[in-house]
C-alpha positions, 0 to 999 in steps of 0.5 A, a space after each residue: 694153516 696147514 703144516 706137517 700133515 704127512 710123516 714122511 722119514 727122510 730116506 736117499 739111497 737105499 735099496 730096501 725100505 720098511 717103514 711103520 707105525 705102531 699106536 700105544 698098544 704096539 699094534 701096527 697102524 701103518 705100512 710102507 715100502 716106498 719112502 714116497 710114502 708117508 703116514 697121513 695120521 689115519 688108520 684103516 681105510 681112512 679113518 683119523 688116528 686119535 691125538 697121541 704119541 705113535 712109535 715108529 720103525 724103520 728098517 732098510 738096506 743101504 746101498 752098501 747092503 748095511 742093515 739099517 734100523 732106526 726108531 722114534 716116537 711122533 706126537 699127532 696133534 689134532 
């Protein structure tokens, strides 16, 4: 069974988007400017990100241009 492979933050409406992950040491492992877009668990053309909780970020422009910015943490479970 395969549930929740990708991690993909819920966004409507906004006109600008940059979400990213960063692993236990801060340093990023994934990029995105398309809220189509989400974080597969991999890292570096492809390669699988070991098990562990990952940092994310994101921040954005609402249709109203409020700056918005939101963190959390996502556990990857292999």
């Amino acid at each position: 069974n395969r549930t929740n492979e990708v991690f993909t933050p819920t966004a409507v409406g906004l006109k600008t988007y940059d979400f990213r992950i960063y692993n236990r040491w801060g340093q990023e492992i994934f990029s995105t400017s398309d809220p189509n877009i989400g974080w597969d668990g991999t890292f570096k053309s492809g390669n699988q990100a070991n098990s562990g909780a990952y940092s994310w970020r994101i921040f954005a422009k609402g249709q109203n241009d409020r700056l918005i910015s939101k963190t959390g943490v996502v556990v990857l479970m292999r």
